[in-house]
N, CA, C and O atoms as a GROMACS GRO file, in nm:
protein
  620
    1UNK      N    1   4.160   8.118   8.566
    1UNK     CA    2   4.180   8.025   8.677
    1UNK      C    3   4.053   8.023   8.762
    1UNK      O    4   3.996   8.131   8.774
    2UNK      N    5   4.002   7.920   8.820
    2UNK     CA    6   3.895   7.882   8.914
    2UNK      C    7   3.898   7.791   8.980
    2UNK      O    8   3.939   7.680   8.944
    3UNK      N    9   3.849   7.827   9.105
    3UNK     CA   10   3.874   7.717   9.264
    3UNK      C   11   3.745   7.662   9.293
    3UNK      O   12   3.653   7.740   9.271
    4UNK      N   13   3.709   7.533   9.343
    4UNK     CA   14   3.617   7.531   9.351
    4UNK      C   15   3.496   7.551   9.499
    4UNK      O   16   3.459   7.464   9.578
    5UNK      N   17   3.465   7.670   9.494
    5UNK     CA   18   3.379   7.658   9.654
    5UNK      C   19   3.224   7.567   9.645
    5UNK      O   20   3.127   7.563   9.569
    6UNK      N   21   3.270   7.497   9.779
    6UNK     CA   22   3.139   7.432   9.805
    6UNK      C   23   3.051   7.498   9.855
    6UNK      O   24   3.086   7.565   9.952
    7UNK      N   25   2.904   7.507   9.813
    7UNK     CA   26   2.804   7.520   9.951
    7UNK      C   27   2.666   7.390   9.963
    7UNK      O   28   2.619   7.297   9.899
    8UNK      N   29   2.652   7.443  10.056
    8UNK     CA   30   2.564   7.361  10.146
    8UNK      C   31   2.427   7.461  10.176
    8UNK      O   32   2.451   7.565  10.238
    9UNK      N   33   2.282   7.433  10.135
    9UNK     CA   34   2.161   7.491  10.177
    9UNK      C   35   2.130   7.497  10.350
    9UNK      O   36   2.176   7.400  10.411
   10UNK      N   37   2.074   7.577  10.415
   10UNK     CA   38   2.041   7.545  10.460
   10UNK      C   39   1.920   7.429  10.473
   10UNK      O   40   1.875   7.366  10.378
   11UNK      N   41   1.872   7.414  10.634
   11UNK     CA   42   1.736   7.342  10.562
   11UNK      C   43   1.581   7.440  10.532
   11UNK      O   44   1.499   7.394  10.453
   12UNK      N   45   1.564   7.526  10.577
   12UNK     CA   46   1.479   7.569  10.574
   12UNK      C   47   1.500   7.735  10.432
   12UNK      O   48   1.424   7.830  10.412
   13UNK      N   49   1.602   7.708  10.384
   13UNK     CA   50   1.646   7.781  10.222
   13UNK      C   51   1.552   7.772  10.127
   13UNK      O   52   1.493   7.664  10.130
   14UNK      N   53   1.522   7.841  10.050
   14UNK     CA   54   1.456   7.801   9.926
   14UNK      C   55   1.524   7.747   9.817
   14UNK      O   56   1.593   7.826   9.753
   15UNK      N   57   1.520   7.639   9.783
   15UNK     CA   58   1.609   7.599   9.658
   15UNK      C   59   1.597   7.660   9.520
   15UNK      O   60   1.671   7.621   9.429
   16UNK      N   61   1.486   7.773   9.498
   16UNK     CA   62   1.484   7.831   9.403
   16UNK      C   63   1.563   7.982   9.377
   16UNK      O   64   1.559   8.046   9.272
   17UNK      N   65   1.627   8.015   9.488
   17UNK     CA   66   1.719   8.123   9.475
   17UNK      C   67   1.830   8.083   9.480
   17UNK      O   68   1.888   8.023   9.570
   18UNK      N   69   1.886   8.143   9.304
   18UNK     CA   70   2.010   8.079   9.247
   18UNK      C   71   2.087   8.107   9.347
   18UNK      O   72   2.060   8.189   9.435
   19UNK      N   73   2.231   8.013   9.337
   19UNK     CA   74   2.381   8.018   9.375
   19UNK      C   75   2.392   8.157   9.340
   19UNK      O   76   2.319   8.231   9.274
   20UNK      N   77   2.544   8.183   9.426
   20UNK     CA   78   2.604   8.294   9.334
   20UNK      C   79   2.668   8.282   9.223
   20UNK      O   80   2.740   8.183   9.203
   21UNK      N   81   2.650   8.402   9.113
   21UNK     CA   82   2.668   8.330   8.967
   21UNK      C   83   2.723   8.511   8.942
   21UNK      O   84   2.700   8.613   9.007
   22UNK      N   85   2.806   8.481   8.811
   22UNK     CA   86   2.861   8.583   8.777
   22UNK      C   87   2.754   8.666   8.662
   22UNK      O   88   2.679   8.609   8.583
   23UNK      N   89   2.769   8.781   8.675
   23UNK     CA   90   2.692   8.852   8.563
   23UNK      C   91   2.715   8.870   8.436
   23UNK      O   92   2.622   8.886   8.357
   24UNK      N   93   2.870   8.872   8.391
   24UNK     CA   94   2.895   8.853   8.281
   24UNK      C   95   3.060   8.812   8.261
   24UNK      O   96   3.145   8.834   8.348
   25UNK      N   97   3.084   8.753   8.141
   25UNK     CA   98   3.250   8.685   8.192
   25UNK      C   99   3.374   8.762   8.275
   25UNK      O  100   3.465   8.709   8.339
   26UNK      N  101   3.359   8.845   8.263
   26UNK     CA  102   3.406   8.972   8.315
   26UNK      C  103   3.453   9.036   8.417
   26UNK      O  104   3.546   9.116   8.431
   27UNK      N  105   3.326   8.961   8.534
   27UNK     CA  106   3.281   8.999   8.609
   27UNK      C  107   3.394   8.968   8.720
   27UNK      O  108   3.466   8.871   8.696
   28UNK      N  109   3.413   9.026   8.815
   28UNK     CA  110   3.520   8.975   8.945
   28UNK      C  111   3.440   8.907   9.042
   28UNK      O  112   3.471   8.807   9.107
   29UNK      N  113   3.310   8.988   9.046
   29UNK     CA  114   3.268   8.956   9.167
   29UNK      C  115   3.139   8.874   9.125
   29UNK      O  116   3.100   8.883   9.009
   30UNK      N  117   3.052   8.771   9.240
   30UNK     CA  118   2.957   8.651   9.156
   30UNK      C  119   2.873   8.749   9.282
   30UNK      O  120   2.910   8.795   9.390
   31UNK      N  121   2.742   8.752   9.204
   31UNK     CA  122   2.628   8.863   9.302
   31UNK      C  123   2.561   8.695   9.400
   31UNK      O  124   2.542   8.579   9.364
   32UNK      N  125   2.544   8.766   9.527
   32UNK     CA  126   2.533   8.702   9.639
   32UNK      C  127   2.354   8.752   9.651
   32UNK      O  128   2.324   8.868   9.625
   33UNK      N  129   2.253   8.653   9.692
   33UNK     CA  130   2.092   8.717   9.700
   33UNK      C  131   2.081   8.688   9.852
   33UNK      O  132   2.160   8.634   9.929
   34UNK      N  133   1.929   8.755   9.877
   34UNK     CA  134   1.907   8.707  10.012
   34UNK      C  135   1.821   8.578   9.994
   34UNK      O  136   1.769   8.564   9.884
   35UNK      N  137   1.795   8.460  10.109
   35UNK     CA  138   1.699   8.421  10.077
   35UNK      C  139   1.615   8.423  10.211
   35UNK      O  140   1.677   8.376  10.306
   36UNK      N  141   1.515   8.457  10.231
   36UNK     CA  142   1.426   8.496  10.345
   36UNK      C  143   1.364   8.397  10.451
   36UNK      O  144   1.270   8.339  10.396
   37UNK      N  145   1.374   8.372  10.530
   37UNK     CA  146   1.303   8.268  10.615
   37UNK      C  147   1.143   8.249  10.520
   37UNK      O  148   1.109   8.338  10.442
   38UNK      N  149   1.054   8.122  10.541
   38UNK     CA  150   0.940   8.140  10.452
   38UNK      C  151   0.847   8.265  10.515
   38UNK      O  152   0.768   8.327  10.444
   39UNK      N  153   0.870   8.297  10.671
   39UNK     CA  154   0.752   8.358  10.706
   39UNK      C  155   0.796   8.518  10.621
   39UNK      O  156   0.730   8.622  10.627
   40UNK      N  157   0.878   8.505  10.573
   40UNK     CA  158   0.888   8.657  10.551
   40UNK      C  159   0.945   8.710  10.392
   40UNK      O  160   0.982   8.817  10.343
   41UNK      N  161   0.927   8.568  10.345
   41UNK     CA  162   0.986   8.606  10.193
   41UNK      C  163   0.818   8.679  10.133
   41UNK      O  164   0.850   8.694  10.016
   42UNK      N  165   0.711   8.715  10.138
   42UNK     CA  166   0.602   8.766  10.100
   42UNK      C  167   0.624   8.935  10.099
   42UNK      O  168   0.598   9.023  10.017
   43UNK      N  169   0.670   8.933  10.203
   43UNK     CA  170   0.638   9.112  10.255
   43UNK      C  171   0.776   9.128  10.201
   43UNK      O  172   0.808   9.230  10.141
   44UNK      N  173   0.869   9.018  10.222
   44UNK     CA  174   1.022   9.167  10.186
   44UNK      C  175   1.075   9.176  10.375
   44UNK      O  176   1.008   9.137  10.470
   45UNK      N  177   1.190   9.229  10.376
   45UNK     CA  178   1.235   9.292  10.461
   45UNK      C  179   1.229   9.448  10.464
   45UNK      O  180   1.237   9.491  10.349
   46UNK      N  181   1.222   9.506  10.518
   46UNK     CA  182   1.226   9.715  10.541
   46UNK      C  183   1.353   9.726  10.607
   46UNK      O  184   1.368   9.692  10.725
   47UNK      N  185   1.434   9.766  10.543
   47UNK     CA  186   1.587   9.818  10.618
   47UNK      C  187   1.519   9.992  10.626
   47UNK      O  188   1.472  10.055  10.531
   48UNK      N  189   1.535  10.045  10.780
   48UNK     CA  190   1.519  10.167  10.812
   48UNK      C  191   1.588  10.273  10.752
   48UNK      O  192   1.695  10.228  10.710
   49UNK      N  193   1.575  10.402  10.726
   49UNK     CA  194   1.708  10.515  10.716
   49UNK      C  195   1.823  10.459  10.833
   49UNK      O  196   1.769  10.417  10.936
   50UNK      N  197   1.929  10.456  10.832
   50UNK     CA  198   2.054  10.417  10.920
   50UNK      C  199   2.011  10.313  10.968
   50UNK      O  200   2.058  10.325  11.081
   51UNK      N  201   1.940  10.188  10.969
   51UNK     CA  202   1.907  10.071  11.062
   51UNK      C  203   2.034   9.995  10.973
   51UNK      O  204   2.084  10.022  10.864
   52UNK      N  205   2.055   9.906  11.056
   52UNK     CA  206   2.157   9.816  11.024
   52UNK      C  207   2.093   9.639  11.021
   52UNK      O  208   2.062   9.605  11.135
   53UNK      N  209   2.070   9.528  10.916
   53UNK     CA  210   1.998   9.413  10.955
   53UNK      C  211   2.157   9.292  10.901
   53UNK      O  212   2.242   9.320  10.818
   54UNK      N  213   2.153   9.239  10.935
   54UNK     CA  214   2.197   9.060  10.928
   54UNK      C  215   2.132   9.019  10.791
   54UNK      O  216   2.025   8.981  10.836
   55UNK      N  217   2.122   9.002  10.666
   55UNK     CA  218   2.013   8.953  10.570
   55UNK      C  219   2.132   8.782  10.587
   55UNK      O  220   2.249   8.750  10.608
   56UNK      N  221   1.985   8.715  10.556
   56UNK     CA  222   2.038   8.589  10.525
   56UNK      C  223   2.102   8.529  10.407
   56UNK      O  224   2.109   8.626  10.332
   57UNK      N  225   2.153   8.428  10.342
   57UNK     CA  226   2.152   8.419  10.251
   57UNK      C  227   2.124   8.268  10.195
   57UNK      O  228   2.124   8.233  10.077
   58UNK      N  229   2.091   8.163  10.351
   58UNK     CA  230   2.057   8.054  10.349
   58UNK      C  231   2.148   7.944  10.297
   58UNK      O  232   2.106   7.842  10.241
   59UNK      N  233   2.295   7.976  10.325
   59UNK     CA  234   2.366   7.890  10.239
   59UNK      C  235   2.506   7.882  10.357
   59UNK      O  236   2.554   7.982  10.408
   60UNK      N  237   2.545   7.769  10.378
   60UNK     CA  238   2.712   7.726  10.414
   60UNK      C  239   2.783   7.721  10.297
   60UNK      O  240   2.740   7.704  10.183
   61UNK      N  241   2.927   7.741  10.345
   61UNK     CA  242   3.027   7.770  10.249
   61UNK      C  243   3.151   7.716  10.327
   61UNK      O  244   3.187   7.738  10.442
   62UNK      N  245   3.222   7.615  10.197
   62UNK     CA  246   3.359   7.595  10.195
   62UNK      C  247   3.480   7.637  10.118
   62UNK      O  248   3.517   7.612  10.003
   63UNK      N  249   3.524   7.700  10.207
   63UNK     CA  250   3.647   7.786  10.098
   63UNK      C  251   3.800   7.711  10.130
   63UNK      O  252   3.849   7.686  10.240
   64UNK      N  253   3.857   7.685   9.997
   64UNK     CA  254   3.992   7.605   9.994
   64UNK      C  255   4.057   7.695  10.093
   64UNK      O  256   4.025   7.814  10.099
   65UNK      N  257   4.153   7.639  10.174
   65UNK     CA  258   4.269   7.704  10.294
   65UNK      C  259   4.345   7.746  10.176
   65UNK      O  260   4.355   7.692  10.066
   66UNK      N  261   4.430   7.927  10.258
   66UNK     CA  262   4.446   8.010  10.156
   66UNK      C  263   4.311   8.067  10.032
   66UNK      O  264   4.329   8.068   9.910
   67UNK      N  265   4.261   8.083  10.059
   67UNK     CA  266   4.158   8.210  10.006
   67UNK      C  267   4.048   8.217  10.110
   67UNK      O  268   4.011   8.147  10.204
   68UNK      N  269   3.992   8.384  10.024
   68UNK     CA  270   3.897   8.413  10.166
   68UNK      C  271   3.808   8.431  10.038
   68UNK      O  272   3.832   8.410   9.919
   69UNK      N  273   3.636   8.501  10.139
   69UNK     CA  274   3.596   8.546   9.994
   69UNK      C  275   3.625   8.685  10.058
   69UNK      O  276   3.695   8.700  10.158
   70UNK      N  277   3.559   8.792   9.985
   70UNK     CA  278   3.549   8.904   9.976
   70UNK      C  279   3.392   8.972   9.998
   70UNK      O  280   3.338   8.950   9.890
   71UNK      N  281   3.321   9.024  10.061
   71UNK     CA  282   3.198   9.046  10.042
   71UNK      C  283   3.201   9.218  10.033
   71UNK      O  284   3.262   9.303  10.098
   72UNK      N  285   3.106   9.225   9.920
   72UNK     CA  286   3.119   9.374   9.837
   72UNK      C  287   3.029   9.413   9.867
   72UNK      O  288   2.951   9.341   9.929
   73UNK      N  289   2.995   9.549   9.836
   73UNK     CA  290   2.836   9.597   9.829
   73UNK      C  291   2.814   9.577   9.658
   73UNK      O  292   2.914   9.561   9.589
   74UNK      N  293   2.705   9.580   9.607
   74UNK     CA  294   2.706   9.639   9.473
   74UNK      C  295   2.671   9.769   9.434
   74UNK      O  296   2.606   9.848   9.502
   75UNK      N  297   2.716   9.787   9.323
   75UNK     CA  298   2.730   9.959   9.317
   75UNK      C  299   2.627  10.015   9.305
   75UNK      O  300   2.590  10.108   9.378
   76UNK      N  301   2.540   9.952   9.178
   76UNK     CA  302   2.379  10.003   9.164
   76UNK      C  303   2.269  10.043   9.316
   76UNK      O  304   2.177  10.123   9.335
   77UNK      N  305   2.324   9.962   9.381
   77UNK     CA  306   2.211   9.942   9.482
   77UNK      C  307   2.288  10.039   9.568
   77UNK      O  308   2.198  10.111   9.612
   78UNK      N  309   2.384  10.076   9.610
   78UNK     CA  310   2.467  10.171   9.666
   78UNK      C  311   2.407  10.283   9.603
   78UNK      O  312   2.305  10.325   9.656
   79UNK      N  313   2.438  10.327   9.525
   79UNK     CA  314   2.370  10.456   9.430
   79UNK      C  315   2.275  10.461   9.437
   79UNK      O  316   2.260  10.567   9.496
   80UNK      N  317   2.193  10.428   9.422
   80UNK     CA  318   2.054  10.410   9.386
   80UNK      C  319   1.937  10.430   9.474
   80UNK      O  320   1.819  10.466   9.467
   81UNK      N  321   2.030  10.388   9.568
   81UNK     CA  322   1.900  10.359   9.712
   81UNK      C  323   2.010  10.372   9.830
   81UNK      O  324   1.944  10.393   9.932
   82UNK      N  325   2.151  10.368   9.865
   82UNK     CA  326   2.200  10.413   9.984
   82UNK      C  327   2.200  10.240  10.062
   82UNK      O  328   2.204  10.218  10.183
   83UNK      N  329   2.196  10.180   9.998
   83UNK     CA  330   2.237  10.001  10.062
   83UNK      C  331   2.345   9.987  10.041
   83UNK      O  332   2.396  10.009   9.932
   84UNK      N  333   2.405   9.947  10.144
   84UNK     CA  334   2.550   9.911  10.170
   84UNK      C  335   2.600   9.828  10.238
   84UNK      O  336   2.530   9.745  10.297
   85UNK      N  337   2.734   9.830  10.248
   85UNK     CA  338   2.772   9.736  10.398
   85UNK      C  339   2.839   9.775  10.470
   85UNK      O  340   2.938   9.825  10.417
   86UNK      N  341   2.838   9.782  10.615
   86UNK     CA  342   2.871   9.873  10.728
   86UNK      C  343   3.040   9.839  10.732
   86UNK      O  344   3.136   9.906  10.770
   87UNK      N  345   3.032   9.729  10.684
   87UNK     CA  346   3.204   9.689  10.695
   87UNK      C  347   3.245   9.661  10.594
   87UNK      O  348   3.221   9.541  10.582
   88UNK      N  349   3.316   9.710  10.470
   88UNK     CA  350   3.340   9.654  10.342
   88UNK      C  351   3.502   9.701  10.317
   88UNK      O  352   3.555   9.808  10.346
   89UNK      N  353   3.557   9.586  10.256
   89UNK     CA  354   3.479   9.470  10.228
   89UNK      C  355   3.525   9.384  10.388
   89UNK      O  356   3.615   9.398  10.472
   90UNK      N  357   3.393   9.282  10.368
   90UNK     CA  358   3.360   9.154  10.454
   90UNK      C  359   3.447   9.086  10.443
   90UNK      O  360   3.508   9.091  10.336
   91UNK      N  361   3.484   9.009  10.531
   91UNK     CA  362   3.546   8.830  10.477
   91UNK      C  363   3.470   8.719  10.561
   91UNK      O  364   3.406   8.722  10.666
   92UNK      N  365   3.504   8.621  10.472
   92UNK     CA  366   3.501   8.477  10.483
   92UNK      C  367   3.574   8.426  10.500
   92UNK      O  368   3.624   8.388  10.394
   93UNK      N  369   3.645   8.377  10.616
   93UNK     CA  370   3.801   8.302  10.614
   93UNK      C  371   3.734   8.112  10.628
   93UNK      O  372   3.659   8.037  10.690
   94UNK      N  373   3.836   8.122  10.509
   94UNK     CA  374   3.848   7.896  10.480
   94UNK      C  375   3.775   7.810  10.596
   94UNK      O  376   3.700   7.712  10.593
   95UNK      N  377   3.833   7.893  10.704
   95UNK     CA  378   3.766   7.786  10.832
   95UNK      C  379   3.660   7.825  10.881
   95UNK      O  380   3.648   7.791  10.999
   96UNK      N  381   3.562   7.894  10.832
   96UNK     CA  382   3.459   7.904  10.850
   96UNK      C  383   3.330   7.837  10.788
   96UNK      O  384   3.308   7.834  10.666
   97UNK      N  385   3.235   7.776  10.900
   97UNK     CA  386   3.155   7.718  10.851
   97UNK      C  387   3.022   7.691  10.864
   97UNK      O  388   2.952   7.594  10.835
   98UNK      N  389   2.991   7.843  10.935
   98UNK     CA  390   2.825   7.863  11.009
   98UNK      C  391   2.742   7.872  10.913
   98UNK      O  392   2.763   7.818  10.804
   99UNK      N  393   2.629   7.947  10.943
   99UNK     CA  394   2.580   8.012  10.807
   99UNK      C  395   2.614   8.161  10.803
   99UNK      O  396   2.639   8.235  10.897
  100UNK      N  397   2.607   8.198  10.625
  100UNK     CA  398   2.641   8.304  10.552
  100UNK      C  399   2.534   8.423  10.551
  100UNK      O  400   2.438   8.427  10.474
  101UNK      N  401   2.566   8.521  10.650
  101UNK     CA  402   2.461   8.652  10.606
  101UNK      C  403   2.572   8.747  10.598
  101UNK      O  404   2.683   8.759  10.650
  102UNK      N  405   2.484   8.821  10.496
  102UNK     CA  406   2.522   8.953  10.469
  102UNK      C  407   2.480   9.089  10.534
  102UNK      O  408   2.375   9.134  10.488
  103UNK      N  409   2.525   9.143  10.605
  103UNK     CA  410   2.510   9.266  10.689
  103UNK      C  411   2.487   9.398  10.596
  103UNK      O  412   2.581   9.436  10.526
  104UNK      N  413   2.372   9.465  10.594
  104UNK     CA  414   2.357   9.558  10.513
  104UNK      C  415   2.302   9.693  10.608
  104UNK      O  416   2.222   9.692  10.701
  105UNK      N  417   2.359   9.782  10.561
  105UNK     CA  418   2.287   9.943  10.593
  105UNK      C  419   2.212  10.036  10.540
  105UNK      O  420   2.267  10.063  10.434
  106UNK      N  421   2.111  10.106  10.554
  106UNK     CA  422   2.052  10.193  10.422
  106UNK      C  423   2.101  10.367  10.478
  106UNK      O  424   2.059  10.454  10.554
  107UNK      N  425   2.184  10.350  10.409
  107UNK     CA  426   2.208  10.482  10.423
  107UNK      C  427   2.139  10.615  10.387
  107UNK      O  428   2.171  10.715  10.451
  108UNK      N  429   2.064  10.622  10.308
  108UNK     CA  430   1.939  10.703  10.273
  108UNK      C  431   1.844  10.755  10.386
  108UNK      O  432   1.844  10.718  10.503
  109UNK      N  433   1.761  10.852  10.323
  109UNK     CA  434   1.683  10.930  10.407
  109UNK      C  435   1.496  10.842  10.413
  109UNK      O  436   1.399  10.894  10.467
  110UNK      N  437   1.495  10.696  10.338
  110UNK     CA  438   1.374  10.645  10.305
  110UNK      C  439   1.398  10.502  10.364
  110UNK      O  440   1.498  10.451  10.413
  111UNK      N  441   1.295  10.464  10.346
  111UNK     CA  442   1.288  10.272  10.381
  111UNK      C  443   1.322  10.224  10.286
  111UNK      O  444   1.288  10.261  10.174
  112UNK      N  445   1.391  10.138  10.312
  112UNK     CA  446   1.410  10.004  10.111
  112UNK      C  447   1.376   9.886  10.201
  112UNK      O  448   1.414   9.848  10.312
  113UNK      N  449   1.290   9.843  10.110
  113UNK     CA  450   1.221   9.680  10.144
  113UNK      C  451   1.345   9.574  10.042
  113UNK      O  452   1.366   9.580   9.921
  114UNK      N  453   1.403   9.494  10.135
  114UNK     CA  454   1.489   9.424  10.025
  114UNK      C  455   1.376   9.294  10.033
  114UNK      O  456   1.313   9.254  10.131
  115UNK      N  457   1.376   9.244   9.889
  115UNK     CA  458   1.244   9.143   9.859
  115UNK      C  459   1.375   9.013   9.870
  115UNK      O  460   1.497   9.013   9.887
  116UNK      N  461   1.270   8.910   9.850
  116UNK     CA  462   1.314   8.780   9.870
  116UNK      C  463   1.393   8.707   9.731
  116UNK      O  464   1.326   8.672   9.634
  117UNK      N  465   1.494   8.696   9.735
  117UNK     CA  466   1.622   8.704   9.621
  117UNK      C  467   1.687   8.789   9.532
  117UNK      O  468   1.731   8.786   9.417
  118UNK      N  469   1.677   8.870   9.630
  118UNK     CA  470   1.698   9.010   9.545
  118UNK      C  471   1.888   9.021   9.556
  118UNK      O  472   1.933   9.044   9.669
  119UNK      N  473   1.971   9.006   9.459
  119UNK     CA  474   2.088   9.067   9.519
  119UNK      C  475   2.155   9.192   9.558
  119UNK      O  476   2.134   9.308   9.520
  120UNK      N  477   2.275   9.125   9.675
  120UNK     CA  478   2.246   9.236   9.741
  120UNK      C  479   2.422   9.291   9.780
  120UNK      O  480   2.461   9.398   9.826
  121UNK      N  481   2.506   9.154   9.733
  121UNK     CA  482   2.626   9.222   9.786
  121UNK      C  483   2.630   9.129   9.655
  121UNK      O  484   2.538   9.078   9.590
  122UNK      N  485   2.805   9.122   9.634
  122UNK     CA  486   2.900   9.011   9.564
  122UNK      C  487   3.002   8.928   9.642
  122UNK      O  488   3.018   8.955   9.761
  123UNK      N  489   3.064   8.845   9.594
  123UNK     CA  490   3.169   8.774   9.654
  123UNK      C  491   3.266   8.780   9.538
  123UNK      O  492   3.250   8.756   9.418
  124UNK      N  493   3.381   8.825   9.614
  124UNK     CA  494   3.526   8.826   9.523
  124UNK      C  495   3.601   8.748   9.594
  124UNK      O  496   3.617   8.786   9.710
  125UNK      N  497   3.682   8.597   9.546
  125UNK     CA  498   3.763   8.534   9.609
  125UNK      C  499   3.879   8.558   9.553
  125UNK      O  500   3.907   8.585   9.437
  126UNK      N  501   3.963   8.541   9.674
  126UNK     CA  502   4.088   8.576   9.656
  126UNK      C  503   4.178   8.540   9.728
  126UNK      O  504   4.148   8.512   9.844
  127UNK      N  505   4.337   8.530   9.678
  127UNK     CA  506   4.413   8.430   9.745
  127UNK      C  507   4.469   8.514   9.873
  127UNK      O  508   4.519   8.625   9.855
  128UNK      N  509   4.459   8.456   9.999
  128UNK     CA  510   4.566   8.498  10.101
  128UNK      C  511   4.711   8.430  10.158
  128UNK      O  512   4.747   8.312  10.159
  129UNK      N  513   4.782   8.558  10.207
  129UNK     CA  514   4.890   8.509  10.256
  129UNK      C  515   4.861   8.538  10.357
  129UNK      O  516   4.763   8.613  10.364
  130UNK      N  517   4.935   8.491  10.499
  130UNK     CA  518   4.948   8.504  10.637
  130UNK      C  519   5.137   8.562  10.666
  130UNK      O  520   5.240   8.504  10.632
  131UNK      N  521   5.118   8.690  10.738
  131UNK     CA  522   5.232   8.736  10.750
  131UNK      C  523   5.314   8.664  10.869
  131UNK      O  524   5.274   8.554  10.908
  132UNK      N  525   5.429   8.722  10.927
  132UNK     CA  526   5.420   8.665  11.095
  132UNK      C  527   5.478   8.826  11.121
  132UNK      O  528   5.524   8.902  11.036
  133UNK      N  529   5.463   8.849  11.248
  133UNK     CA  530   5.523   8.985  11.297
  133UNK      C  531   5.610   8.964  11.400
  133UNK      O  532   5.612   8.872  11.481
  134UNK      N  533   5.708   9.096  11.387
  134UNK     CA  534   5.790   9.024  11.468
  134UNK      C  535   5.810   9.268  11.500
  134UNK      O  536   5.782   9.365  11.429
  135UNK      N  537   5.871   9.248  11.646
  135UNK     CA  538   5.891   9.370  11.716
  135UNK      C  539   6.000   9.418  11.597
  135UNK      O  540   6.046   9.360  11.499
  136UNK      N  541   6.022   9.561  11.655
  136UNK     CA  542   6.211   9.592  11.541
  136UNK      C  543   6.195   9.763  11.648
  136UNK      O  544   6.108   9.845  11.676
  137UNK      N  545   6.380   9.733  11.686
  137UNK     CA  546   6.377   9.861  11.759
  137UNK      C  547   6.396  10.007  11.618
  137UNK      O  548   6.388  10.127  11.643
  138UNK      N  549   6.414   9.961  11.514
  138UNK     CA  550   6.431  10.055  11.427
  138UNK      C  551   6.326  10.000  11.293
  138UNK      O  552   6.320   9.881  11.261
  139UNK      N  553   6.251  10.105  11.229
  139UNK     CA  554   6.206  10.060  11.090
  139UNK      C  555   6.283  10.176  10.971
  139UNK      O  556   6.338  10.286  10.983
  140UNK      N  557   6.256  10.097  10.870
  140UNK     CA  558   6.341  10.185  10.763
  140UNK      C  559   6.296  10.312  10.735
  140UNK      O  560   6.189  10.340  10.789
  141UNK      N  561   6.367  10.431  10.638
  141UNK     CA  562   6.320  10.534  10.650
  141UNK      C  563   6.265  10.575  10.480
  141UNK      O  564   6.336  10.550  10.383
  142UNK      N  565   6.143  10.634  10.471
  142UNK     CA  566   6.094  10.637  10.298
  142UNK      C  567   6.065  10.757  10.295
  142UNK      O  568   6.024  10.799  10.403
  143UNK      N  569   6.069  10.826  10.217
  143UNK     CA  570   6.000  10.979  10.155
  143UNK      C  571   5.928  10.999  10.181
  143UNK      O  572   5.910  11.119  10.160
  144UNK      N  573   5.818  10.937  10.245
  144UNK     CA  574   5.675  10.994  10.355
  144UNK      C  575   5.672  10.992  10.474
  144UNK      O  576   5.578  11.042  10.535
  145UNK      N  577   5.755  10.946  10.522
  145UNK     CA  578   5.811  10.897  10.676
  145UNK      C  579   5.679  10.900  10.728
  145UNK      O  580   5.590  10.868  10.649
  146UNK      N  581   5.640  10.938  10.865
  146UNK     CA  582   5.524  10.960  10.948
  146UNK      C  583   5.386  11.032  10.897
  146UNK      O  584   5.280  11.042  10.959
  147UNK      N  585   5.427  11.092  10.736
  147UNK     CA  586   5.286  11.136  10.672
  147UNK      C  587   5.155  11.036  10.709
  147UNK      O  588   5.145  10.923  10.660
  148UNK      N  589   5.099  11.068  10.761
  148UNK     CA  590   4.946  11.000  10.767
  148UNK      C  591   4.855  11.074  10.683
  148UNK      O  592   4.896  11.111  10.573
  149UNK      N  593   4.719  11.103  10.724
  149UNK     CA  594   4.611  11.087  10.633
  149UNK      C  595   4.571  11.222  10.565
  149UNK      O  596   4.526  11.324  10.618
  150UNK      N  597   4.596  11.200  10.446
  150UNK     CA  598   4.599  11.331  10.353
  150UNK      C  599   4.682  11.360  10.365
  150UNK      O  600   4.685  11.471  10.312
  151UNK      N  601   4.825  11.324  10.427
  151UNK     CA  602   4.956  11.377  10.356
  151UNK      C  603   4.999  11.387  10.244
  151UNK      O  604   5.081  11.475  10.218
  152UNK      N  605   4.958  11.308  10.159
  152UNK     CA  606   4.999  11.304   9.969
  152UNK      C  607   4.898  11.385   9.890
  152UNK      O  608   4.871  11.376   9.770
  153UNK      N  609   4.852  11.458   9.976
  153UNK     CA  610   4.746  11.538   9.852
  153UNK      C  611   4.652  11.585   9.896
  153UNK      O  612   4.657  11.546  10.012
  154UNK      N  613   4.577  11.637   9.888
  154UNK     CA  614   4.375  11.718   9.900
  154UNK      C  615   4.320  11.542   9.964
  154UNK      O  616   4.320  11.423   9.934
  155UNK      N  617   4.277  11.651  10.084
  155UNK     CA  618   4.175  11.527  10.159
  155UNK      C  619   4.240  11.476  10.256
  155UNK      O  620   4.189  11.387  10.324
   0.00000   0.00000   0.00000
């Protein structure tokens, strides 16, 4: 099954850094790149040890009502080098329609220069529901009752 999302370039985008595209049929998630303002696609960006940056990705996005996307880190680059995302996963909700950056962290003890289309997260779309809530002077009772964190096991 496939939905179709629109995007939109910015104007000042490079049109030569692909869409997001999947890596192999397989794949859940379609890898998301940066694309750099021109003054700075040469040098790269330097994400600090713990600095936190906004990367761009030069693109608007329309997502059908009922789905969001999902924004991932990828794993290689997680491993590898300590790039991540401070909030994962991200969303994209339908009614949104600014522009798309991706928020990244380097968690490592070194600098990583992220270069100009380099990917850097993924997008996983996926369908949402909207709950409604409502108060309750009683909730039901289950075999973990009030267990919180690391109640079921080590950790």
């Amino acid at each position: 099954m496939s939905i179709l999302i629109k995007l939109k370039r910015e104007d000042w985008a490079d049109p030569e850094i692909a869409l997001p595209d999947y890596a192999t049929a397989g794949s859940a998630g379609a890898d998301i790149r940066v694309n750099l303002r021109p003054e700075n696609r040469a040098a790269g960006f330097t994400l600090a040890p713990l600095a936190r940056a906004l990367m761009p990705t030069g693109l608007f996005v329309e997502i059908p009502q009922g789905y969001e996307i999902q924004v991932r880190p990828r794993s290689g680059l997680s491993l590898k080098h300590g790039i991540t995302l401070p909030n994962t996963p991200g969303t994209i909700d339908s009614d949104y329609r600014g522009p798309v950056g991706v928020p990244l962290i380097n968690l490592s003890d070194t600098p990583y220069t992220i270069q100009h289309g380099e990917r850097v997260a993924q997008w996983v779309v996926a369908p949402v529901m909207q709950a409604r809530f409502s108060l309750a002077q009683v909730l039901g009772d289950t075999p973990r009752g009030h267990g919180g964190f690391g109640s079921t096991g080590r950790g």
